[in-house]
N, C-alpha and C positions, 0 to 999 in steps of 0.2 A: 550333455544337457545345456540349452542354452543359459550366459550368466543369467537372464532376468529371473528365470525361472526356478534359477538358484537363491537367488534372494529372496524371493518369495518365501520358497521352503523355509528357510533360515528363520525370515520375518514371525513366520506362523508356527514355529519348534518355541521362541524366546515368547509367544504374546500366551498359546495357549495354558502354560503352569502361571499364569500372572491372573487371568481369566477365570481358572479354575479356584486361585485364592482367594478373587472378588466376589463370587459365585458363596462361596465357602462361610465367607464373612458375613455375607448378605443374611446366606439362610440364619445361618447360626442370630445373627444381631436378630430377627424376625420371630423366631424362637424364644429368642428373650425377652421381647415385647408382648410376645403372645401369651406367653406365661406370665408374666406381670398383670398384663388386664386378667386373666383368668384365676388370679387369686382368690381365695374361697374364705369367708369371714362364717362360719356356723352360728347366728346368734341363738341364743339359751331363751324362747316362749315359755313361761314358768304356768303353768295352770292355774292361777291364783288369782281370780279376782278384786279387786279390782286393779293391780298391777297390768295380767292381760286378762281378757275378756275375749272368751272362747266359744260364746255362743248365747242366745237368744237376744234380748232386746237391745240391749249395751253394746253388742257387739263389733271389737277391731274400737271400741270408744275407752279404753282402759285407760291407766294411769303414764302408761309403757308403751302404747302403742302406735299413735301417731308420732310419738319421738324418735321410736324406732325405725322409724319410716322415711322421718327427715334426715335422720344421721344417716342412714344406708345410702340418701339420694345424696347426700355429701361428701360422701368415703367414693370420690374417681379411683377406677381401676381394679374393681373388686367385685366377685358373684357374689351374692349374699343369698344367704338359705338359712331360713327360719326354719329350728325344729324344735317339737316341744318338750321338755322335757319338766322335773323336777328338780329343786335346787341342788339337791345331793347328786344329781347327775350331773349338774351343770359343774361341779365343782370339782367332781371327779372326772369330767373330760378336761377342765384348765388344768388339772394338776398334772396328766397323763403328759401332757406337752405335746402330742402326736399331730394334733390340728390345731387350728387357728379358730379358738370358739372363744365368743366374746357373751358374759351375762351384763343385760343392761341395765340390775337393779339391783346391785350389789351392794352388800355392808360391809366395809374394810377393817381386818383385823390385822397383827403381826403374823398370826400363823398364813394366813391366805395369800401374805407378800412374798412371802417363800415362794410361792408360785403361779403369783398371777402379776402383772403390771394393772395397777390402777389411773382411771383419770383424774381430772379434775374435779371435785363434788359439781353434781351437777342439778343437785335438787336437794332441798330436807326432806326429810318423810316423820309426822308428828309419830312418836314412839306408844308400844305397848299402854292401852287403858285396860283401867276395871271396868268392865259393862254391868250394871244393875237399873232395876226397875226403880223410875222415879217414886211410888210409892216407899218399895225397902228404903231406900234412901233416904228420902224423908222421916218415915218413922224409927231408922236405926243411927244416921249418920247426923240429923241435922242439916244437913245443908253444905256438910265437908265437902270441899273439892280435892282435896287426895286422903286418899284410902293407904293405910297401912296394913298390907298382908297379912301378916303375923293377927296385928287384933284382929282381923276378920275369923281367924279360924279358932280362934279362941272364944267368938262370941255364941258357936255352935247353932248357927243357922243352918239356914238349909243350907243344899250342899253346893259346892264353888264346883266350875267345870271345866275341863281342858281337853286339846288336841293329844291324842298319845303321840309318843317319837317325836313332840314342839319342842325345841327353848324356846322359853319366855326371858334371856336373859340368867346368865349364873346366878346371880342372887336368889331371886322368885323361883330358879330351879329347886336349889337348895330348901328352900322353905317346903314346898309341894312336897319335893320328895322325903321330908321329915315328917310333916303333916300324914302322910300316905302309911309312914311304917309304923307311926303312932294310932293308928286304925280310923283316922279321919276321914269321914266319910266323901269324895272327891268322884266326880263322872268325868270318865275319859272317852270321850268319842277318837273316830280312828276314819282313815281312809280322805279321798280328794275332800269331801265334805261336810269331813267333822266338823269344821268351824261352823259352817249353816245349822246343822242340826243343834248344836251347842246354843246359836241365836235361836234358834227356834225353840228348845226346852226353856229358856231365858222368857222368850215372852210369852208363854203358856204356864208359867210358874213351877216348872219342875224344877229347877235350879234359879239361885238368886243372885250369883254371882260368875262371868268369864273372864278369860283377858283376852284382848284384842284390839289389831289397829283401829283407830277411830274412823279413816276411808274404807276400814270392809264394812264397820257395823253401818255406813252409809249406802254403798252398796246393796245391802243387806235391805237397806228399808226401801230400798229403789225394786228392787231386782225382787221382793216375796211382797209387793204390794202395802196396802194402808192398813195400818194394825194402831188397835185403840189402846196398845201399851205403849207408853213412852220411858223409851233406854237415857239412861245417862252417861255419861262415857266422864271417869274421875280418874287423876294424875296419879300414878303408883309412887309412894316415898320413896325419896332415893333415885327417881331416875329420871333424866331431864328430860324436856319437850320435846325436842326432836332430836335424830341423827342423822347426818348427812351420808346421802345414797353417789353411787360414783357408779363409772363402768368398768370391769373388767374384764380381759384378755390373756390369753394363754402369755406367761414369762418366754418368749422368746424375742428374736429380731425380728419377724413378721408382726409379733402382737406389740412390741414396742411402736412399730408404725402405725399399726389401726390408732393406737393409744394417742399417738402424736396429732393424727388426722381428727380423732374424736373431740379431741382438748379445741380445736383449734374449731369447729361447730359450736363448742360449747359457750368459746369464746362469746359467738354472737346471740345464742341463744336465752345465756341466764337474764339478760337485763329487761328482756322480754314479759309483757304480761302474761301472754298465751303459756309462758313457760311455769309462772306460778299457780295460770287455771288448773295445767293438769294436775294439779291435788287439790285444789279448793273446788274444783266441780266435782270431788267425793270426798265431803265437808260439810257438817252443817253450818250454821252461820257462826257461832260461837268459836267453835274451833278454823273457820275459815279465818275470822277475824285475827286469832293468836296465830296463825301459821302465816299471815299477810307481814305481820310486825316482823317476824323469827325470819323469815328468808331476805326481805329488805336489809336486815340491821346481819345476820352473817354473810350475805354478799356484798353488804357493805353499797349500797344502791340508796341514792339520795332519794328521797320521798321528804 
């Protein structure tokens, strides 16, 4: 065989395993890129008015919703798949660790850090009211702006009403479920809607007393039309104005990063007005006015 033709061989034995590892490296780096953008963030749609707003006139207008939508378009690199669930499911898929599922209106406790990485607060949300009709009020309370539990169920009014399977908070639990085994008369509604029905036995005077956030009982007067009773919404003793809401993510290395990427939207987001409308557009003016002050003065935002 002639030399040239030996060299050749020789040339094409040494280039081909060098080819083969470029080749190798390629795929495999292309692989990893691929998989990077196709990372899958499952966010948690809670049914819950006015948090999200699942249907008829409100609709995709919730408290949750359009934020949800900015973060998602924020988080480069990721599918995002909206599914609805309830919060106990949302909680029992973070805890599971299996997926990357992230709830975006969470309340942080020590037990949930066990197994969830939290962001930065990224809103207040004004805490649990008593709901009663401006008249009972009047004629029973004077003009109190917080209600104390306990007297209420002492004064043997009509009957106070609740979600079954709700907290309202350990305290107010405790009292209810004292109140209940002492044969206190108490309505529990049950299912997605109990809280509706419960405003509605409210202002048809079957019941004189619920509790509830002060944006559902807004909702509430948006979303069932113009009713000639008018709700009060009074501060429960003992528990502040508002608590600060945050996002959560499944506790792994995947959900540390969403969690890093969220903060870092949030960044830009809280100093924003559009950021404090979405709870003061389900608000009356009173309690808009107190939740303007509470979110200024804990984010600490010069006004």
């Amino acid at each position: 065989m002639p030399k040239f033709w030996m060299q050749i061989i020789v040339v094409l034995l040494i280039s081909l395993p060098l080819m083969s590892f470029a080749n190798n490296k390629s795929e495999k780096k292309t692989k990893e890129i691929s998989k990077e953008i196709s990372k899958e963030i499952i966010w948690s749609i809670i049914p819950y008015a006015p948090i999200h707003i699942l249907e008829g006139k409100y609709k995709g207008l919730g408290i949750a919703d359009k934020y949800v939508q900015k973060a998602q378009k924020s988080l480069k690199g990721y599918r995002h798949v909206n599914q609805i669930m309830t919060p106990a499911r949302a909680w029992h898929q973070i805890e599971a660790g299996e997926l990357l599922v992230c709830h975006p209106s969470a309340l942080k406790t020590q037990e949930r850090e066990k197994y969830a990485y939290f962001s930065d607060p990224g809103l207040i949300t004004p805490v649990i009211r008593a709901l009663m009709r401006r008249d009972v009020w009047e004629e029973h309370f004077n003009g109190q702006k917080i209600l104390n539990i306990r007297d209420y169920l002492r004064m043997n009014l009509d009957p106070l009403g609740i979600v079954s399977h709700r907290s309202y908070g350990e305290d107010v639990d405790k009292i209810l479920n004292l109140a209940m085994k002492s044969g206190k008369h108490i309505v529990r509604a049950s299912g997605r809607y109990g809280s509706r029905q419960l405003y509605e036995m409210l202002t048809n005077s079957r019941i004189e007393l619920m509790l509830e956030y002060p944006w559902v009982t807004s909702y509430f007067e948006k979303a069932l039309g113009d009713s000639n009773v008018e709700v009060v919404n009074l501060q429960i003793r003992g528990f502040p104005r508002f608590s600060p809401a945050y996002v959560a993510c499944t506790r792994n290395e995947d959900g540390l990063k969403a969690i890093e990427g969220i903060n870092h939207f949030l960044q830009q987001e809280i100093p924003t007005a559009r950021n404090r409308r979405r709870m003061t557009d389900w608000l009356d003016e009173e309690e808009a006015s107190i939740f303007e002050k509470d979110y200024l003065e804990f984010f600490k935002i010069a006004h």
